[in-house]
C-alpha positions in Angstrom: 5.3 1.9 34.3 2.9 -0.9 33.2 3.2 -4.4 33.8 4.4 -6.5 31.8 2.2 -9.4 31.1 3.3 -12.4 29.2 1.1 -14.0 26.1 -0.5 -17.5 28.0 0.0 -18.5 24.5 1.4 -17.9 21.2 -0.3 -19.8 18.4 1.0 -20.6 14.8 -1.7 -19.6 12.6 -0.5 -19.8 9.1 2.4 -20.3 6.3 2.8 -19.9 2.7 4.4 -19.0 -0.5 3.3 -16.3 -3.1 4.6 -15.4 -6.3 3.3 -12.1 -8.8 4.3 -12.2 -11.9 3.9 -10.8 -15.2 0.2 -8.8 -14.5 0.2 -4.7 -14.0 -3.6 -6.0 -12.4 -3.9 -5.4 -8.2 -3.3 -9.1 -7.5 -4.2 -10.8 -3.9 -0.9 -12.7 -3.4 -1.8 -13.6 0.3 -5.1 -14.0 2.3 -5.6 -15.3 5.7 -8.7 -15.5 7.0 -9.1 -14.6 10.4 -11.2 -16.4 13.5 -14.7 -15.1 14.7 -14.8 -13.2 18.1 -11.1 -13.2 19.5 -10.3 -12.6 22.2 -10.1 -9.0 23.3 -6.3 -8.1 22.9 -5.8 -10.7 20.3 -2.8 -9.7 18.4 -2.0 -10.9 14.9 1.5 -10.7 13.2 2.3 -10.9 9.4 5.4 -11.2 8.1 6.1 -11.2 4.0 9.5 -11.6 3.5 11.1 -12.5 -0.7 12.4 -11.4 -3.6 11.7 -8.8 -6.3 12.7 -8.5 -9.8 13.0 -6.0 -12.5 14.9 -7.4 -15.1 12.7 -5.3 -17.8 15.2 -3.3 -19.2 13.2 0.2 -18.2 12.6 1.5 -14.6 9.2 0.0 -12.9 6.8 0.8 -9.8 5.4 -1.8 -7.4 2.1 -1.4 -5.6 1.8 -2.9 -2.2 -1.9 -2.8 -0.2 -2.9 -4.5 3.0 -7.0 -5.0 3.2 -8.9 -5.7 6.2 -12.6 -7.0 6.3 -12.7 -6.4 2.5 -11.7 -2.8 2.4 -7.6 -1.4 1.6 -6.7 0.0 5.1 -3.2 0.6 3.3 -1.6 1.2 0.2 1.8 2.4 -1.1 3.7 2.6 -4.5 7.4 2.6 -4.1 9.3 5.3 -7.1 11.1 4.1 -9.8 12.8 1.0 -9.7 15.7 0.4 -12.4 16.2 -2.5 -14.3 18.4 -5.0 -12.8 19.4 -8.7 -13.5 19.6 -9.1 -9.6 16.9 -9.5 -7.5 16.7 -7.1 -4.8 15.1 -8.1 -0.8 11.3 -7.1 -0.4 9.9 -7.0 3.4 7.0 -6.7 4.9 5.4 -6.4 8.4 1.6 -5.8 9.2 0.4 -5.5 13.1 -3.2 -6.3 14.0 -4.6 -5.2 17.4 -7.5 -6.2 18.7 -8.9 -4.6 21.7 -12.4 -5.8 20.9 -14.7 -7.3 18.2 -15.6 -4.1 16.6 -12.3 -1.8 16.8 -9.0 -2.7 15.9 -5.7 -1.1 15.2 -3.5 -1.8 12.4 0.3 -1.3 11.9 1.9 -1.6 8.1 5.6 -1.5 7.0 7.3 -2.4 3.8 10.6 -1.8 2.4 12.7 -3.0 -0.7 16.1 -2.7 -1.1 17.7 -0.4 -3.7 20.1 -2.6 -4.9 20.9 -6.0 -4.8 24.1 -7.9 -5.8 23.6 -11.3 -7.5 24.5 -13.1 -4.0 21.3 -11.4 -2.8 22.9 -9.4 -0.4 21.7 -6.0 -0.4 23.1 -2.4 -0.8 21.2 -0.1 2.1 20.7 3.2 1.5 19.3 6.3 3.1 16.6 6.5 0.2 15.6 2.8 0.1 11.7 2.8 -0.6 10.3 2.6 2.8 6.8 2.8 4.1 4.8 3.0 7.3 1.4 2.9 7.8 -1.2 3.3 10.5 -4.8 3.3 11.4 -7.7 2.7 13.9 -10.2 0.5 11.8 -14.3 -0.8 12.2 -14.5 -4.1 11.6 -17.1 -6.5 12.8 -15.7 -9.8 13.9 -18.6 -11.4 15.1 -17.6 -13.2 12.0 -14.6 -14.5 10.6 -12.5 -11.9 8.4 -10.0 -11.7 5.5 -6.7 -10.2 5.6 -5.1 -9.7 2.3 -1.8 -8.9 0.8 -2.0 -7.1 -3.0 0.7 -6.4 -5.5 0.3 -4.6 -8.6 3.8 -4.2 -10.9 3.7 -0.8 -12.8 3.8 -3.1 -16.2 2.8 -6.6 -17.0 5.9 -8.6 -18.1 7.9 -11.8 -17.7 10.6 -10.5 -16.3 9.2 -8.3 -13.1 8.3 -10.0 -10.6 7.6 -10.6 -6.8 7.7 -13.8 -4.8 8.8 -15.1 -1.2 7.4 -16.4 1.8 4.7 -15.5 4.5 3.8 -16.7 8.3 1.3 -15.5 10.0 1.2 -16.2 13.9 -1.7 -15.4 16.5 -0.8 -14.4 20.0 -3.7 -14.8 22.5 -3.6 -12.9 26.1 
């Protein structure tokens, strides 16, 4: 069994808000641009966390994709959507490892709730568009790198829309 080894430190990196609205263009909602060198075993943790809205009157798609060092490492489209007046909860999760400067691992999740009640509490179900992703990447971090959030609605209009809350943290063996 390994040993467990605590983090010497875990360091808040970064916060913010985002909001996509009325484009059907691949928007960057969310970059962070990450440190030169880390440490080896550096690990990064992004959470998105918000709202979406489909209030179009016709069923719609939403694009998510996570890019790494200026290239998409991950990309989903949920299915259909319906129309709505109530928002309905968006998450996501990406997972950064870094065993060294030039190899890293990432981890990407996302999931939006079917259904959503105008108290924003959501109705789970077993076919809730839900994604996982997962890679071994090449990036040189001899110098500092982006990592970006995209969102890309399946029509541009008013009255679909995206928007929450991000924090990024740093943990540091």
């Amino acid at each position: 069994m390994p040993e467990f080894h605590p983090a010497q430190r875990d360091t808040f990196y970064a916060y913010g808000t985002f909001s996509v609205a009325n484009t059907a263009a691949l928007t960057d909602a969310i970059t962070v641009t990450l440190r030169a060198n880390p440490e080896a075993g550096t690990f990064y943790r992004l959470t998105v966390g918000g709202q979406y809205l489909n209030n179009s009157g016709a069923n719609k798609t939403l694009r998510l994709e996570i890019a790494f060092g200026g290239s998409a490492m991950y990309t989903a489209t949920t299915g259909n959507l319906a129309a709505s007046a109530s928002t309905r909860s968006f998450k996501a999760e990406v997972h950064l490892f870094i065993p060294s400067t030039t190899s890293q691992r990432i981890v990407s999740e996302g999931v939006i709730a079917n259904t959503a009640t105008a108290d924003g509490t959501a109705t789970w179900a077993n076919n809730n568009p839900r994604y996982l992703g997962e890679r071994a990447v090449s990036v040189d971090m001899s110098t500092a790198q982006d990592l970006v959030v995209r969102f890309a609605h399946s029509a541009a209009a008013t009255t679909v829309t995206i928007d929450g809350n991000y924090r990024i943290e740093r943990i540091v063996p």
